[in-house]
C-alpha positions in Angstrom: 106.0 121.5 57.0 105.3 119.7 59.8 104.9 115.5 60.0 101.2 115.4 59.8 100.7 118.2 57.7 103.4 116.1 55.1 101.1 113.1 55.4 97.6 115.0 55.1 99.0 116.8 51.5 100.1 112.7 50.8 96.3 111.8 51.1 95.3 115.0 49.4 93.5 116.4 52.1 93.8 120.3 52.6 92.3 121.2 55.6 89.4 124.7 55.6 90.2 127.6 58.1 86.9 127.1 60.0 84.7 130.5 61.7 84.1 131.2 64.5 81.4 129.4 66.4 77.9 130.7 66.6 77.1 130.0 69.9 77.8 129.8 73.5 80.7 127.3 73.6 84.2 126.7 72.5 85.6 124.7 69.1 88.2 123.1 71.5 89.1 122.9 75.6 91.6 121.9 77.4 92.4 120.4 80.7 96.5 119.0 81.2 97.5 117.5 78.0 94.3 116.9 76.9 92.0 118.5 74.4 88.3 118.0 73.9 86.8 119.4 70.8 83.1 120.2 70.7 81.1 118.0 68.4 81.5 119.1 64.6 79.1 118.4 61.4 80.0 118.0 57.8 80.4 121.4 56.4 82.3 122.3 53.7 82.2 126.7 53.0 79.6 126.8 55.5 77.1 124.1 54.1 76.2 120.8 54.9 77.5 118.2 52.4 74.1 116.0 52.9 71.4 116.5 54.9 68.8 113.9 56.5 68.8 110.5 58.1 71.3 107.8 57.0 69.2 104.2 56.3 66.8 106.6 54.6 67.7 110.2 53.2 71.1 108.8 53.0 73.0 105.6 52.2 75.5 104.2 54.5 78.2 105.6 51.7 77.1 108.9 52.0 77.5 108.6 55.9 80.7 107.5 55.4 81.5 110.7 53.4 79.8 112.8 55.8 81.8 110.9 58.2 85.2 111.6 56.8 84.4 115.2 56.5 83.5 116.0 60.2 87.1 114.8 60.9 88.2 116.9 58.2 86.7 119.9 60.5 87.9 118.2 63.3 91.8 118.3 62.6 91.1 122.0 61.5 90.0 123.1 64.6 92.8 120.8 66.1 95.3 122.8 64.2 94.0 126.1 65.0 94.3 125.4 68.6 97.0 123.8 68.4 99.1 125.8 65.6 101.2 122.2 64.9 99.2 119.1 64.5 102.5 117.1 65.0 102.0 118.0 68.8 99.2 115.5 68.5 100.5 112.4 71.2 97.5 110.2 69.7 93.8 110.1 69.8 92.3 108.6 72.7 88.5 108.3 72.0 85.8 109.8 69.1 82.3 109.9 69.9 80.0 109.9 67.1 76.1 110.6 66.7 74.1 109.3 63.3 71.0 110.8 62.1 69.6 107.2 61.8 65.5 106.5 60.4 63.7 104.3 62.3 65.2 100.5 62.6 68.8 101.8 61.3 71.5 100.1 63.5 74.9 100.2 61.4 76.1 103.2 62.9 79.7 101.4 63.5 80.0 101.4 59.4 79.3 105.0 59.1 82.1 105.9 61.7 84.6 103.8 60.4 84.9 106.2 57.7 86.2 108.7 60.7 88.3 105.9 62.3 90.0 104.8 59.1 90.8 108.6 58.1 92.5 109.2 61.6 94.3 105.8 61.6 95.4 107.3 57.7 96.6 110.6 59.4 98.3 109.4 62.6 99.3 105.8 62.2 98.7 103.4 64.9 98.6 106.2 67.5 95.3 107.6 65.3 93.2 104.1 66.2 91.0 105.1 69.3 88.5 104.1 71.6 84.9 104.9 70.3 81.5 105.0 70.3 78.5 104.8 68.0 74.9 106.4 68.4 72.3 106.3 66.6 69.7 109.7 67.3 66.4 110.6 65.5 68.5 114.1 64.6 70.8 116.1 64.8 71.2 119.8 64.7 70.4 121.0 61.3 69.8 117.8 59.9 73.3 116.7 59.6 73.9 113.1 58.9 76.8 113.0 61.3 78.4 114.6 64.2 81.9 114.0 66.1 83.8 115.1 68.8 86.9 114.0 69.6 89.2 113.6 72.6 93.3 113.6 72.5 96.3 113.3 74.1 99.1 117.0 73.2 102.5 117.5 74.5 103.7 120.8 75.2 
């Protein structure tokens, strides 16, 4: 069992075996020693664990959760890629979208939910550059989506 697979059974975190995608485009690309995953939802079995806006539909909790899943999704698709997320150098930058309603502006709250769970799984080399976006939606209502940007070794 690798290093990071160790500490994800630690915080009790099993991570899905994700389908295929359903459109034109790939769960994860790579250029050098970098990977670039497309942006992911919060889907657990195929559904979405909330829909709706969060400052409306949703509390900032709940965006936290959704949050926390997505990267979930994320280091799944990592790992299929990959096959060993111990070859994971460190993550360089998340970018994250928010279903936000109308005068909603704590988007940084509802991602640190993402940031802390990374900085859980990878120590110090998990804390990353990011950004924060609010949007009026996001495909299929989702509260949240990621994607995510990291530095592999061979």
């Amino acid at each position: 069992m690798s290093q990071i697979e160790k500490r994800l059974a630690e915080l009790g975190i099993t991570l899905p075996i994700l389908p295929e995608p359903k459109f034109l485009y790939k769960t994860v690309n790579q250029t050098g020693n970098l990977i670039y995953t497309s942006g992911f939802d919060c889907r657990i079995d195929g559904v979405l664990m909330y829909e709706g806006k969060v400052g409306s539909d949703l509390t900032i909790e709940q965006g936290q959760e959704a949050a926390r899943q997505v990267v979930i999704n994320l280091l799944a698709a990592m790992k299929a890629y990959l096959g060993d997320l111990d070859r994971v150098v460190k993550i360089v930058k998340i970018l994250g979208f928010v279903n936000s309603a109308p005068g909603f502006g704590d988007q940084p709250y509802v991602l640190n939910a993402a940031s802390q769970l990374l900085i859980d799984v990878f120590g110090e080399e998990g804390r990353h550059a990011r950004s924060a976006i609010g949007t009026s939606d996001l495909p299929f209502h989702t509260p949240v989506e990621i994607e995510l940007i990291a530095e592999i070794r061979d």
